[in-house]
NUVOTOR-416348 format. One record per residue (C-alpha): x, y, z; residue in three letters; residue number from 1. Coordinates in Angstrom, 3 decimals, decimal comma, m for minus. Layout:
# residues N
SITE       c1       c2       c3 residuo num
SITE        X        Y        Z     ALA NUM
...
# end
This chain:
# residues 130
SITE       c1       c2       c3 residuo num
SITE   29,262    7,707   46,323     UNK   1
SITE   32,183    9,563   48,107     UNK   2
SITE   31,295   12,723   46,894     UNK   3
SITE   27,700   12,341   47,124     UNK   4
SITE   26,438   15,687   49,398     UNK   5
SITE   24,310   14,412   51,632     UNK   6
SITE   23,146   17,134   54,008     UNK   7
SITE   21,714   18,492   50,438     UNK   8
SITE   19,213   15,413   49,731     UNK   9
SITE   16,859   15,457   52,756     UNK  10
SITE   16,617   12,135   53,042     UNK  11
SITE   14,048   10,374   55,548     UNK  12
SITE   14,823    7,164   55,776     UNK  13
SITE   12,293    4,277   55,688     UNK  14
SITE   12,464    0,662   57,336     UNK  15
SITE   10,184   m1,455   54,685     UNK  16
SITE    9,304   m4,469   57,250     UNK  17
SITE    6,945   m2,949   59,625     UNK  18
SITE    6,632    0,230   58,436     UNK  19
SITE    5,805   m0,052   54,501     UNK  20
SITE    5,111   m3,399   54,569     UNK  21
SITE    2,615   m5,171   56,796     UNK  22
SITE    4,929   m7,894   59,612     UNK  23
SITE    4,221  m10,986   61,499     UNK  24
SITE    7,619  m11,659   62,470     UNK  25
SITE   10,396  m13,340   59,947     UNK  26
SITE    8,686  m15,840   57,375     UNK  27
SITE   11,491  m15,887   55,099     UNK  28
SITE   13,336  m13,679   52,330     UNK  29
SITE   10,736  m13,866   49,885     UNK  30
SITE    7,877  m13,401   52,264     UNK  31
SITE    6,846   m9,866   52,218     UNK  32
SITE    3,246   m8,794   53,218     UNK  33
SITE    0,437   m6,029   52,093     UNK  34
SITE    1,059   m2,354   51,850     UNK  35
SITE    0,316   m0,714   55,309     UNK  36
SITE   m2,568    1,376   55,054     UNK  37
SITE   m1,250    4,798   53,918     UNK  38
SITE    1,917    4,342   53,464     UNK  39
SITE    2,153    5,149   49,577     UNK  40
SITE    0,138    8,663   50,661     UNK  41
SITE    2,951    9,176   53,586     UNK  42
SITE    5,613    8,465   50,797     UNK  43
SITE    4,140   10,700   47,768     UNK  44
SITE    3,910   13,312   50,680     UNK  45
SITE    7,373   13,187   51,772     UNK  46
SITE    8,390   13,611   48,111     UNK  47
SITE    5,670   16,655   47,202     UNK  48
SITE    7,267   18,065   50,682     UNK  49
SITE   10,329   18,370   49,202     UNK  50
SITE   12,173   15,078   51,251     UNK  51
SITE   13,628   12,134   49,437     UNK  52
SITE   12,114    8,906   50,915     UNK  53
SITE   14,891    6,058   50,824     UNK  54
SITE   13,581    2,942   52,049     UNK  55
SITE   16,451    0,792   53,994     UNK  56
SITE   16,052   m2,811   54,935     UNK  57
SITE   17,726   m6,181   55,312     UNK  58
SITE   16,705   m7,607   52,752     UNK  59
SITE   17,430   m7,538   48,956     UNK  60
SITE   16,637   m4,273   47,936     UNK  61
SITE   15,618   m5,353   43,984     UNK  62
SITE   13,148   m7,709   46,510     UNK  63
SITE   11,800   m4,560   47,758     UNK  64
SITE   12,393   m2,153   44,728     UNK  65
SITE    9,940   m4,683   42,548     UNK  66
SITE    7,344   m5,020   46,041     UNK  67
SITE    7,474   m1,103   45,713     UNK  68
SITE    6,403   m1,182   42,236     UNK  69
SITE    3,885   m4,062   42,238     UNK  70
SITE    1,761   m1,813   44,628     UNK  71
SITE    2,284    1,301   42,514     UNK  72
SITE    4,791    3,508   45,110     UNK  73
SITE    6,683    5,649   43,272     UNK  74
SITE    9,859    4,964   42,284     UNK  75
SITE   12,311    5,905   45,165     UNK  76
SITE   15,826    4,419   45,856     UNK  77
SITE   16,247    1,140   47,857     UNK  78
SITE   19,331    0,451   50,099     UNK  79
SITE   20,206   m2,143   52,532     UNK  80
SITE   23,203    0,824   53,793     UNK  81
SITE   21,974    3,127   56,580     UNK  82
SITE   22,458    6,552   54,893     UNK  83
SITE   22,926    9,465   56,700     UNK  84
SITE   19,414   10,905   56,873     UNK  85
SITE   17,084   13,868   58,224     UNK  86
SITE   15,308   10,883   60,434     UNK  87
SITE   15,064    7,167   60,380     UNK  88
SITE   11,169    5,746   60,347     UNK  89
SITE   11,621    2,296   61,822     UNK  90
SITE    8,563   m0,177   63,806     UNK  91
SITE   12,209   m1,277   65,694     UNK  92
SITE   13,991    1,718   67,691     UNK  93
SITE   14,585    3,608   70,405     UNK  94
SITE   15,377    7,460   70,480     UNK  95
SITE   18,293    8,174   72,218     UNK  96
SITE   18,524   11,355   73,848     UNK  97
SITE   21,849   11,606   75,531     UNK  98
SITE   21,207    9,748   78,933     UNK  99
SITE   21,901    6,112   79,025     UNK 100
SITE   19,712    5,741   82,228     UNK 101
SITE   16,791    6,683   80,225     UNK 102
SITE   17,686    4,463   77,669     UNK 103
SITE   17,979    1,328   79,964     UNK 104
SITE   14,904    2,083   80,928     UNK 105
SITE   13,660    2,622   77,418     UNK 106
SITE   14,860   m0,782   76,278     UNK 107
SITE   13,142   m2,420   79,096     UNK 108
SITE    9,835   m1,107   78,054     UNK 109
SITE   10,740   m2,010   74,323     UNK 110
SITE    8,626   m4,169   72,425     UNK 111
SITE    7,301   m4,106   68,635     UNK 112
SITE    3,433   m2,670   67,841     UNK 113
SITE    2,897   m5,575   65,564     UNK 114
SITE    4,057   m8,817   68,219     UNK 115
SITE    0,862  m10,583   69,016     UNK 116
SITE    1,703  m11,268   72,985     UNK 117
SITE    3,378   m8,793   75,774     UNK 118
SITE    6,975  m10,335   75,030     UNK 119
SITE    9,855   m7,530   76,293     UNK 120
SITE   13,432   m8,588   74,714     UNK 121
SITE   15,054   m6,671   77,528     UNK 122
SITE   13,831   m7,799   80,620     UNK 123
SITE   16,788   m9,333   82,074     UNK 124
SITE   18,907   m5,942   81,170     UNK 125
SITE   20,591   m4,933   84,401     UNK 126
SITE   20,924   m1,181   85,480     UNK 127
SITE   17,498    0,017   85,097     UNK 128
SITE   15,982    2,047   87,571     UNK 129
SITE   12,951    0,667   87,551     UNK 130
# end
C-alpha cells in the first residue's frame, strides 16, 4: 500500500453504521440493520460518476463486505483504515473549518439524526460562546 497513488482514486469515503446501514445505537458486532433507503442508488452513482466509494467502519469489514453483498451493492472495497479521501460521508461529524470557536460551538449543538431523544454529548464543553 505505500505506493498506492491516492490523489488518483477519488475516493469518497463511506461510514456503513448510519449512513449505509440503518442505526439504533450499538447492539453488538453482529447486529447490523436494513439498507437505508437509497443508499445502493447513491453508491452505483458515485461509481457511474467516476468516484470510488470505500466504505470505512469499526467493525469487521468481511462483516460488512458480506452485508454489502447480501443486499446486492456492488462490490466496492471495505476498510476499517481512514483513507485519505475526496470527502468522508459519516451520520457522526463535524466540519471543521479553521476556527475552533466555531467548532466549540459546533460540538455543543452536536447530536446524531437517528438518537430517539434531544441528548447533546457536549453540553458540559467549556469555551463556547453561547
Amino acid at each position: 500500500m505505500k505506493n498506492r497513488e491516492w490523489h488518483k482514486e477519488n475516493i469518497v469515503s463511506i461510514d456503513f453504521d448510519g449512513v449505509l446501514s440503518q442505526y439504533d445505537g450499538w447492539q453488538g458486532e453482529d447486529v447490523t440493520g436494513k439498507p437505508i433507503d437509497g443508499a445502493k442508488e447513491f453508491i452505483l452513482s458515485l461509481i457511474n460518476s467516476g468516484y470510488k466509494p470505500v466504505v470505512f467502519t469499526t467493525r469487521n469489514p468481511m462483516l460488512i463486505s458480506n452485508w454489502l453483498k447480501k443486499f446486492g451493492f456492488p462490490d466496492i472495497e471495505v476498510t476499517n483504515t481512514k483513507y485519505p479521501s475526496l470527502v468522508y460521508i459519516d451520520d457522526r461529524c463535524v466540519k471543521f473549518d479553521g476556527d475552533f470557536s466555531k467548532l466549540v460551538d459546533n460540538l455543543r449543538d452536536y447530536d446524531v439524526y437517528w438518537r430517539k431523544k434531544d441528548y447533546k454529548i457536549f453540553d458540559k464543553l467549556k469555551g463556547s460562546k453561547k
